[in-house]
C-alpha positions as CSV (number, residue, x, y, z in Angstrom):
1,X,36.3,125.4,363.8
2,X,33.9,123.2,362.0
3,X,36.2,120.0,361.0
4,X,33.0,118.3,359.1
5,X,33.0,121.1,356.5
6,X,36.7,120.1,356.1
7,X,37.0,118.0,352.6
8,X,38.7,114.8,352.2
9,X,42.3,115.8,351.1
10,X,43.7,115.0,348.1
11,X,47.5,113.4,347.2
12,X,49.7,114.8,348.6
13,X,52.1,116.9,346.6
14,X,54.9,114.9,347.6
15,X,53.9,113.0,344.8
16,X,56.0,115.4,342.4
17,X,59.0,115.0,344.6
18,X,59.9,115.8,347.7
19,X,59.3,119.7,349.1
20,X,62.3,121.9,349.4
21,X,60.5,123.9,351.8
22,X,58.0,123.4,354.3
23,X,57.6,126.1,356.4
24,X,56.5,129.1,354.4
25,X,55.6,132.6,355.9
26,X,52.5,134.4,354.0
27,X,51.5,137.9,354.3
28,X,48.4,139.6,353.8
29,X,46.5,143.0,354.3
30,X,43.6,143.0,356.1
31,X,41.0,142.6,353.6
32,X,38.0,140.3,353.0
33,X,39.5,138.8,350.0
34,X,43.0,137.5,352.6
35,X,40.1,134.7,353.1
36,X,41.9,132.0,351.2
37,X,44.5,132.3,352.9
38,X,43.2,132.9,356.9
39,X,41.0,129.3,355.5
40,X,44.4,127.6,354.3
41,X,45.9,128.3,358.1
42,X,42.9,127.8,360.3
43,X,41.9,124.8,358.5
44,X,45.8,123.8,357.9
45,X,44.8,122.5,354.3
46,X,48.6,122.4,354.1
47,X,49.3,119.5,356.0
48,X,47.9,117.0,352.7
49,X,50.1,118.9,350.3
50,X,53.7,118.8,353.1
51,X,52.9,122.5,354.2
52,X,53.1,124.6,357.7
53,X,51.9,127.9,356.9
54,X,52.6,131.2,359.1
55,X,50.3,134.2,358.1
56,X,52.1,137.6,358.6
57,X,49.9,140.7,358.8
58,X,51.1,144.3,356.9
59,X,50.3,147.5,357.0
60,X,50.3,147.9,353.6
61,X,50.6,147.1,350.4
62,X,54.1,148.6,350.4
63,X,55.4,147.1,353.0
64,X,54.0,143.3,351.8
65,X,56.2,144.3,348.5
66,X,59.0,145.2,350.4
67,X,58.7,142.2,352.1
68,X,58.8,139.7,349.0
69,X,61.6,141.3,347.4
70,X,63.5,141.0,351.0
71,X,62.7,137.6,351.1
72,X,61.1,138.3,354.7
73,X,57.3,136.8,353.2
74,X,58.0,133.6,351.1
75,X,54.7,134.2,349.1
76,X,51.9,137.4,349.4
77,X,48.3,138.2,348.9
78,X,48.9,140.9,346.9
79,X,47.5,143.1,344.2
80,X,47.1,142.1,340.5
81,X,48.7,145.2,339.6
82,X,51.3,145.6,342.1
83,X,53.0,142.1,341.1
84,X,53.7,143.7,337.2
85,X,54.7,147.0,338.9
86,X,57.6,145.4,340.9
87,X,58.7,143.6,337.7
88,X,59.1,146.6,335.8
89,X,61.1,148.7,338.3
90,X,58.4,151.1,339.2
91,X,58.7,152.8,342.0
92,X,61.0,150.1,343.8
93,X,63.9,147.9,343.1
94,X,63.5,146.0,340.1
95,X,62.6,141.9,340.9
96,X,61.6,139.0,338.6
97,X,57.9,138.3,340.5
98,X,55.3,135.2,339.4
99,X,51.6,135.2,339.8
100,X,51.3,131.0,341.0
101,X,46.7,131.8,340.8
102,X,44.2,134.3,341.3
103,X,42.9,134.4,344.4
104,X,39.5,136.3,344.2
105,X,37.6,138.3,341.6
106,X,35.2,141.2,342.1
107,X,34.9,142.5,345.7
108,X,36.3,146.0,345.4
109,X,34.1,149.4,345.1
110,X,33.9,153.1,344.9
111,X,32.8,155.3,347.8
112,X,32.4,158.9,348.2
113,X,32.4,161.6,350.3
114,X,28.3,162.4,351.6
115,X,29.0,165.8,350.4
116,X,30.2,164.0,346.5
117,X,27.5,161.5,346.6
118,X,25.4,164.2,347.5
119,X,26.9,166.4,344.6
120,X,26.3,163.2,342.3
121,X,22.7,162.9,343.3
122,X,21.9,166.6,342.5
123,X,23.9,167.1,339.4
124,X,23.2,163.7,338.0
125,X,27.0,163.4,336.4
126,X,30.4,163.0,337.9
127,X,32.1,165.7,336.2
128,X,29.1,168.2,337.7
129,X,29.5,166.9,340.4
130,X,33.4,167.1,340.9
131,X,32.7,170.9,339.7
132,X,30.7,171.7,342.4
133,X,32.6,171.5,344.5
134,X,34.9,174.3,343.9
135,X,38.0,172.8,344.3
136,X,40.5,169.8,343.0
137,X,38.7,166.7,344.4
138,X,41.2,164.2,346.2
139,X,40.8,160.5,345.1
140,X,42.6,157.6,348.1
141,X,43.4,154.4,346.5
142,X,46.0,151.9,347.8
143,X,49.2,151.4,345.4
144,X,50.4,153.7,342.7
145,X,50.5,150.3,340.5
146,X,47.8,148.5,342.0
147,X,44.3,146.9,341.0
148,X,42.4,150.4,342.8
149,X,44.2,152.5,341.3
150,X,43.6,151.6,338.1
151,X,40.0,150.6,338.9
152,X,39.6,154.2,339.9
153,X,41.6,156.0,336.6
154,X,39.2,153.7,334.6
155,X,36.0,154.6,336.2
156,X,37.0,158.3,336.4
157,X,37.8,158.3,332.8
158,X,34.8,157.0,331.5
159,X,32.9,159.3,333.1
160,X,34.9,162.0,331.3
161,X,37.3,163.0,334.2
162,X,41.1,162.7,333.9
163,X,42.5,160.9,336.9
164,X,45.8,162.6,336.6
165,X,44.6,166.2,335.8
166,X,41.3,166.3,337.0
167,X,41.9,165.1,340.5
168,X,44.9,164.8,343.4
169,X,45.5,160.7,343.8
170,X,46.7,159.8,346.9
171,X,47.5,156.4,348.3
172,X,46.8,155.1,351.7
173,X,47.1,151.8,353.0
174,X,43.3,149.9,353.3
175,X,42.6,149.9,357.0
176,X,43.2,154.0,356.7
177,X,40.8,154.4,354.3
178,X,37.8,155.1,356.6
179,X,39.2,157.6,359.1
180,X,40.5,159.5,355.6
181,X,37.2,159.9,355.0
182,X,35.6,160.7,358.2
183,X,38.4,163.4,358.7
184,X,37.4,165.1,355.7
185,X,40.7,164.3,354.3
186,X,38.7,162.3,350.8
187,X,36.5,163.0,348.6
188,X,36.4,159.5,347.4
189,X,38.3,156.3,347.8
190,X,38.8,153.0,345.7
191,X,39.3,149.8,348.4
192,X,38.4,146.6,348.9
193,X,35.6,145.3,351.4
194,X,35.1,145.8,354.3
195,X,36.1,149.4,354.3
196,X,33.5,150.4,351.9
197,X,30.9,148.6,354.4
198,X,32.5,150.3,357.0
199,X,31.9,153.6,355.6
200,X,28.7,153.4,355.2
201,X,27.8,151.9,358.6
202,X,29.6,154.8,360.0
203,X,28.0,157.2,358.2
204,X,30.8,159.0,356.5
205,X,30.7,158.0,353.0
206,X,28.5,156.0,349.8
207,X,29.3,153.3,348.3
208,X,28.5,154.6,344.5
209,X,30.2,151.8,342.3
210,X,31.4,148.5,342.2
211,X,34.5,147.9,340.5
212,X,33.1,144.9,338.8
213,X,31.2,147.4,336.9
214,X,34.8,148.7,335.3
215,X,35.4,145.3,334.3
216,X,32.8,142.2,335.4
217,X,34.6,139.7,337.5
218,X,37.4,140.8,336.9
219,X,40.8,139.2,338.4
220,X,41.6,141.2,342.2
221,X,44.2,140.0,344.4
222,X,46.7,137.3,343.4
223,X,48.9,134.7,345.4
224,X,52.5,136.4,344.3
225,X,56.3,135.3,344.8
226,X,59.5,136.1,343.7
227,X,60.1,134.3,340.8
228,X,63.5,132.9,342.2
229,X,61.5,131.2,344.9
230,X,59.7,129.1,342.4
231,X,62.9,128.4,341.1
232,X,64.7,127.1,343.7
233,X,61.0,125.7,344.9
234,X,59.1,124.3,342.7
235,X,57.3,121.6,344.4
236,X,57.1,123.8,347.3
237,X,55.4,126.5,345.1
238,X,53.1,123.6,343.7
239,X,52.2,122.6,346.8
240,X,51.1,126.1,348.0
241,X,48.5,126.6,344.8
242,X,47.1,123.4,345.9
243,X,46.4,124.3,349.2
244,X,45.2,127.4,348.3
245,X,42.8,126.0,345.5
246,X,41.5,123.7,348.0
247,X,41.0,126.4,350.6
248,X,39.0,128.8,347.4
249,X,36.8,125.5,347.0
250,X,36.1,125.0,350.5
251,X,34.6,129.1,350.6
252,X,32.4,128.2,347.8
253,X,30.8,125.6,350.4
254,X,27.4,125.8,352.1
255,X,27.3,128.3,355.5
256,X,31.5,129.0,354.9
257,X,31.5,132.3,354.0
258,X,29.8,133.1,357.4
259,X,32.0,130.6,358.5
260,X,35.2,132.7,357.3
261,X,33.2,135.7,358.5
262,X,33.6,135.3,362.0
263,X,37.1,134.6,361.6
264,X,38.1,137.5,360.0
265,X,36.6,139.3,362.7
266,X,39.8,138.3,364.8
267,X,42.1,141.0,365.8
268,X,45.3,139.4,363.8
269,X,43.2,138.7,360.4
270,X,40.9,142.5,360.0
271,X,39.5,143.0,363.6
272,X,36.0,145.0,362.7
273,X,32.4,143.6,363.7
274,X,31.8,140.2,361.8
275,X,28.4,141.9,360.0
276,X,30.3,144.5,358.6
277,X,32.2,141.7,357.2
278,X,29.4,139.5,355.8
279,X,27.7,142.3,354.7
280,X,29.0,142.3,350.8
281,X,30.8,138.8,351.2
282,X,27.9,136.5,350.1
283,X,26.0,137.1,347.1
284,X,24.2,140.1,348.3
285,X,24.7,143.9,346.9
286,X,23.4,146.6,348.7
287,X,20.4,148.3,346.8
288,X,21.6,151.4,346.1
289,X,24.9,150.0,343.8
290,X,23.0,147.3,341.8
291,X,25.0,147.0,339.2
292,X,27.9,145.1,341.4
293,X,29.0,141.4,341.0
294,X,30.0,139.6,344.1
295,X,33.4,138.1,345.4
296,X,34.3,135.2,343.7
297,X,37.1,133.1,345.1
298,X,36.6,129.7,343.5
299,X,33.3,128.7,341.2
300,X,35.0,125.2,340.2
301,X,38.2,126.9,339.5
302,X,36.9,129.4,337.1
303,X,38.1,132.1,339.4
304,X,42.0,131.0,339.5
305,X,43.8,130.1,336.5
306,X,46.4,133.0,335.8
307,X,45.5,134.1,332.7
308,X,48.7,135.8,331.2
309,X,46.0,138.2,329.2
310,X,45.0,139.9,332.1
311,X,48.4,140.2,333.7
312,X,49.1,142.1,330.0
313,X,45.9,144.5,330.2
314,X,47.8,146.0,333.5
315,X,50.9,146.9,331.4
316,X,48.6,149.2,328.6
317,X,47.1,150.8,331.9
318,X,50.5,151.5,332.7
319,X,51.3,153.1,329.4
320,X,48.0,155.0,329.0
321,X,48.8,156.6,332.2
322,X,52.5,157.5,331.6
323,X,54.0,155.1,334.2
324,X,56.0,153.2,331.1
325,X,57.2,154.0,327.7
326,X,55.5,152.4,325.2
327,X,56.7,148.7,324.5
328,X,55.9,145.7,322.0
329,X,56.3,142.5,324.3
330,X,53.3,142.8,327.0
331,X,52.6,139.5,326.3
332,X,56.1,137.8,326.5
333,X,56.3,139.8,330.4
334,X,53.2,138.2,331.0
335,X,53.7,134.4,330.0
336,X,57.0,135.5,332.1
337,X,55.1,136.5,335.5
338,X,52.2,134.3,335.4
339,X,53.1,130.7,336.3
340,X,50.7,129.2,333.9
341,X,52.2,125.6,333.5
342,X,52.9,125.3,337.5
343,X,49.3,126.5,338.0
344,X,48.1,123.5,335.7
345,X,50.0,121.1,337.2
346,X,48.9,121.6,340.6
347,X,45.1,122.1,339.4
348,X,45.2,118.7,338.3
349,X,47.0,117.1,341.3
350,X,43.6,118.6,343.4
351,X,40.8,118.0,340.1
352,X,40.3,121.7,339.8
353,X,39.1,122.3,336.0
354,X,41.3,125.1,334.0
355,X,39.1,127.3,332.0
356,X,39.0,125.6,328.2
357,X,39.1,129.2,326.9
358,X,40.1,132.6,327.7
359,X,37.1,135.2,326.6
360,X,37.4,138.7,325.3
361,X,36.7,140.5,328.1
362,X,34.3,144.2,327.5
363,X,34.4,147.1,329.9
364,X,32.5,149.9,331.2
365,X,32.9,152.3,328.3
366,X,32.4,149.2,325.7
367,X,35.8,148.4,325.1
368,X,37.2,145.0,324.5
369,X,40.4,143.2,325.8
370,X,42.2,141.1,324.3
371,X,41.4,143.2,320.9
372,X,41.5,142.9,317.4
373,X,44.2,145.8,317.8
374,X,47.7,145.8,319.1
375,X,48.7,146.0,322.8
376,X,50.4,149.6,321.9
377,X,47.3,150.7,319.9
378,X,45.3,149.7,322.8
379,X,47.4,151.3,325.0
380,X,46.9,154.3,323.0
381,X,43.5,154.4,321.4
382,X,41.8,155.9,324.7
383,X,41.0,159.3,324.3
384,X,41.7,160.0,327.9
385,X,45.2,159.3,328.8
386,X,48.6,160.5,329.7
């Protein structure tokens, strides 16, 4: 572990009162983007903020939301998408849930089959493509209410293909992904890195699209909690977003990211060869998907603020594709989950900027969010939907 690439810590959170937790157990899925958190332990950025942290491995993404709402994991890396899924009851008990920061943007892509990418290469379009060959296509991604999911309805959609109609969906947890394919079991898959890497390297699949081509840098995985926690915590939870902030800051820094590479390669973090790992982790895109923005985790704080906006642009995917009824107060859930005044608070105990303003953002098929239109019409204005 290199202790000169370690920063100079900054107050210590005990500053806003004493903790009224210090232990706290975090899980995570064995992804590239868990590296804020595997820097937080291995560095113990904790310690200057009061903070012991234990990192706790799952399966899957269902099993880390199990887990929250148990109250086995005090706090999750966890999908965007997954967080607003609990809160609305959807396909699980019902739980109040905050977003405390963003963890990482970008880093998540499309890969297909050699026989689709194939198909895509001859035909030229995805629907063409999908037709050829000669039966209902099946799609992985990783959580009925997660970022891939929706990443993948998006893409599919604006290519003219209906995600629920067109195609079978099924959901299988990230380190899966890869054997999926190589049995024959996938057409395509939507994941996070390094399974898309992997893929490739073994030969089984192509890496076709970046999901920062959906939406550029768009917000990924997110460090989640019960909401009751931060309640009954609130120092403690402050005290976590600094840490993490700190450890985002510290993988923007010179030679880290191989750094973090290596370590990932453990067994107990992800457990593949370190090159598959550093392969999409720096700045580099493969040649063949140039359109694709890389991982961001910090980019003086740019990367984190919680942006209540984006939390409500999972709810009208949710609508368009018939997991809720329509409803008028995506916003108000939002300002609920995302811990926007907590997040500020601890930003400015560590002097990490907040963003001064929150942009329209414009997707793949030219749409805009926030829009001049209602949440609802949004919700409903796409001609592909439910």
């Amino acid at each position: 572990m290199n202790s000169a690439s370690h920063p100079a810590s900054s107050s210590a959170s005990l500053a806003s009162g004493p903790l009224e937790k210090t232990h706290l157990r975090l899980g995570f899925v064995a992804l590239t983007d868990a590296a804020p958190l595997v820097a937080a332990k291995l560095l113990e950025f904790g310690h200057a903020h009061g903070l012991t942290l234990e990192l706790s491995r799952q399966p899957s993404w269902a099993a880390v939301r199990d887990k929250l709402i148990s109250g086995d994991l005090d706090a999750a890396h966890t999908l965007y998408g997954l967080v607003y899924g609990v809160q609305l009851g959807l396909g699980g008990p019902q739980t109040d849930m905050a977003v405390l920061m963003v963890l990482n943007r970008n880093g998540q892509a499309v890969t297909l089959s050699n026989r689709l990418a194939d198909a895509l290469a001859e035909h030229g379009t995805l629907r063409q493509a999908l037709a050829a060959l000669g039966r209902k296509p099946v799609f992985a991604q990783t959580f009925p209410t997660g970022t891939h999911a929706m990443w993948l309805y998006y893409w599919l959609a604006a290519q003219g293909v209906h995600p629920l109609r067109d195609i079978e969906s099924v959901v299988i947890p990230p380190p899966q992904m890869v054997a999926a394919l190589a049995e024959d079991r996938l057409d395509g898959l939507c994941v996070g890195e390094p399974w898309n890497a992997m893929a490739e390297a073994k030969g089984v699949g192509r890496t076709v699209a970046y999901t920062s081509e959906v939406w550029p840098d768009h917000p990924e995985k997110v460090l989640a909690c019960r909401r009751d926690f931060v309640s009954a915590h609130p120092n403690t939870a402050r005290a976590l977003v600094q840490t993490m902030l700190e450890a985002c800051r510290w993988l923007d820094g010179a030679g880290h990211r191989n750094e973090i590479a290596r370590w990932l390669a453990r067994p107990e973090y992800i457990g593949i060869d370190e090159a598959l790992i550093a392969a999409r982790f720096g700045d580099a895109i493969p040649a063949t998907v140039p359109c694709g923005l890389p991982v961001r985790f910090f980019d003086d704080g740019a990367v984190n603020y919680p942006c209540p906006f984006e939390g409500a642009w999972f709810l009208t995917q949710f609508e368009r594709w018939g997991m809720i009824d329509a409803r008028g107060d995506y916003a108000q859930i939002a300002g609920q989950i995302n811990q926007t005044r907590l997040y500020r608070e601890a930003a400015a105990h560590v002097k990490v900027a907040v963003p001064a303003d929150e942009p329209a953002q414009t997707f793949m098929d030219g749409t805009r969010w926030p829009s001049a239109m209602s949440a609802a019409d949004f919700a409903q204005h796409f001609s592909i939907r439910k």
